[in-house]
C-alpha positions as a Markdown table, in Angstrom:
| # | Residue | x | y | z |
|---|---|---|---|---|
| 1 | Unk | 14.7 | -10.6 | -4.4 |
| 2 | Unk | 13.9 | -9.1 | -0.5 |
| 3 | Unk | 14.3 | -6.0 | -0.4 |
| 4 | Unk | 13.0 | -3.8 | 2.8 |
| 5 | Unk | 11.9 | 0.0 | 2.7 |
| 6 | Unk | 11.2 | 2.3 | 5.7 |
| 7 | Unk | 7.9 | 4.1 | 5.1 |
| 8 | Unk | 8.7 | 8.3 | 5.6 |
| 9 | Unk | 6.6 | 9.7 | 8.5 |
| 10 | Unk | 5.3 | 12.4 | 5.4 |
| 11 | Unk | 3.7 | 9.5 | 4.2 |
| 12 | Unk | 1.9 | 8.4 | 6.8 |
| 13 | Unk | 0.2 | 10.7 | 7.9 |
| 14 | Unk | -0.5 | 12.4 | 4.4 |
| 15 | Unk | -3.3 | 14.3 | 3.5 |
| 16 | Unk | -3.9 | 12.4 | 0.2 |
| 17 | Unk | -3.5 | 8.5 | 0.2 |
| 18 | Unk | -1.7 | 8.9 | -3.5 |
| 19 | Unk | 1.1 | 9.9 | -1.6 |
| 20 | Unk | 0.9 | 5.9 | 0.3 |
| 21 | Unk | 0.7 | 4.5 | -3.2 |
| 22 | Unk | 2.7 | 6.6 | -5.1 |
| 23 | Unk | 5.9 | 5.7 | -2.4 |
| 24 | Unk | 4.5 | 1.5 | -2.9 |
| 25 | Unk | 4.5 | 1.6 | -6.8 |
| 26 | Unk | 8.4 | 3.6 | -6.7 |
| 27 | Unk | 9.4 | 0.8 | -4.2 |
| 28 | Unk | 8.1 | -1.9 | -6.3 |
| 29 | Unk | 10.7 | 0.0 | -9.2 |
| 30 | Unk | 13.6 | -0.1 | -7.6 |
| 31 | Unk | 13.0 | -3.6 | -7.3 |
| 32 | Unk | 11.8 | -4.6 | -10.6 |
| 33 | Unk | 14.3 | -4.7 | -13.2 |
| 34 | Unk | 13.8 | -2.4 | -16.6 |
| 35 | Unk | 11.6 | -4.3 | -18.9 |
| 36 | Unk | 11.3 | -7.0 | -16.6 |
| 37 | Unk | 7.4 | -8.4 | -15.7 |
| 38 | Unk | 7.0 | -10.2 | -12.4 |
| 39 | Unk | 4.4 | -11.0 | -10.2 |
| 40 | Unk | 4.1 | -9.7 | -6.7 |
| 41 | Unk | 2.5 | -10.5 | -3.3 |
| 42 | Unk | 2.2 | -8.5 | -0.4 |
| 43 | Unk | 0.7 | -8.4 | 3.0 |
| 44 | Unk | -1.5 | -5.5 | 4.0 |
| 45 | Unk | -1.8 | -6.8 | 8.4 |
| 46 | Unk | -4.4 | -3.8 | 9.0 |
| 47 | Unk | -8.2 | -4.4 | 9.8 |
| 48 | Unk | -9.9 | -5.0 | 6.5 |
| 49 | Unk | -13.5 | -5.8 | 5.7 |
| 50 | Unk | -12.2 | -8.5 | 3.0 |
| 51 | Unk | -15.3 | -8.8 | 0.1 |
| 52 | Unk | -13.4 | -11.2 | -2.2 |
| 53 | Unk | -9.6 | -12.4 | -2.2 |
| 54 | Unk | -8.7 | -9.5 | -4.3 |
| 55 | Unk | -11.0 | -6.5 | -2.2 |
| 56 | Unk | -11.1 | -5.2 | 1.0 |
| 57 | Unk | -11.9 | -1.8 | 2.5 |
| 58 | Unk | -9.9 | -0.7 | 5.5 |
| 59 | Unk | -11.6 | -0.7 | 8.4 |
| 60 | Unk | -9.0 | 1.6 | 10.5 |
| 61 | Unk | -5.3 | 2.4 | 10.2 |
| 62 | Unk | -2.7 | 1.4 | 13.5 |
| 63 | Unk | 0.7 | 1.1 | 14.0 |
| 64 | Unk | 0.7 | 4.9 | 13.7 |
| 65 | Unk | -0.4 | 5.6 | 9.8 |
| 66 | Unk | -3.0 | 8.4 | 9.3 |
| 67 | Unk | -3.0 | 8.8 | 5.8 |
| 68 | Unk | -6.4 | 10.4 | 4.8 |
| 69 | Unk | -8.5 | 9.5 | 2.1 |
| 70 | Unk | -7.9 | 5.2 | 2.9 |
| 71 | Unk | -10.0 | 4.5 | 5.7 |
| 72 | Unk | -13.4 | 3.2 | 4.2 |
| 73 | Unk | -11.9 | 3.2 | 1.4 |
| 74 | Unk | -10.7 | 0.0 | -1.0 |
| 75 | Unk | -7.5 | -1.0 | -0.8 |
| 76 | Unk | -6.4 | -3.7 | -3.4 |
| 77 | Unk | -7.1 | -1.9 | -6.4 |
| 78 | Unk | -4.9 | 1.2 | -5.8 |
| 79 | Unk | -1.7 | -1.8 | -5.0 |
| 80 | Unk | -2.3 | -3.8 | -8.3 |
């Protein structure tokens, strides 16, 4: 299943960054089936610090996201 979503400008630049992962995890739904367990990958292509193969902290957000509350901030855990 490929599925693609268009990220609301509201999100991106919001003030808290549950607002990124709360749009993610209801994106992941749609595409998950009720009662249905799956694995999923994803690629996060902004500067990262990466600590182990399952942490990083963003370094800085491009390609026009602001979203407070992210930058310096670890990323994985928030996705899993």
């Amino acid at each position: 299943d490929e599925r693609k979503f268009t990220i609301p400008d509201s999100v991106m630049v919001a003030e808290k960054p549950e607002a990124l992962y709360d749009f993610l995890a209801e994106c992941m739904m749609t595409v998950q089936g009720e009662g249905e367990a799956r694995k999923y990958g994803y690629t996060f292509s902004y500067p990262c610090q990466q600590l182990s193969i399952n942490q990083g902290i963003l370094i800085n957000w491009t390609k026009g996201f602001k979203t407070k509350g992210v930058e310096g901030e670890e990323v994985v855990a928030p996705l899993q």
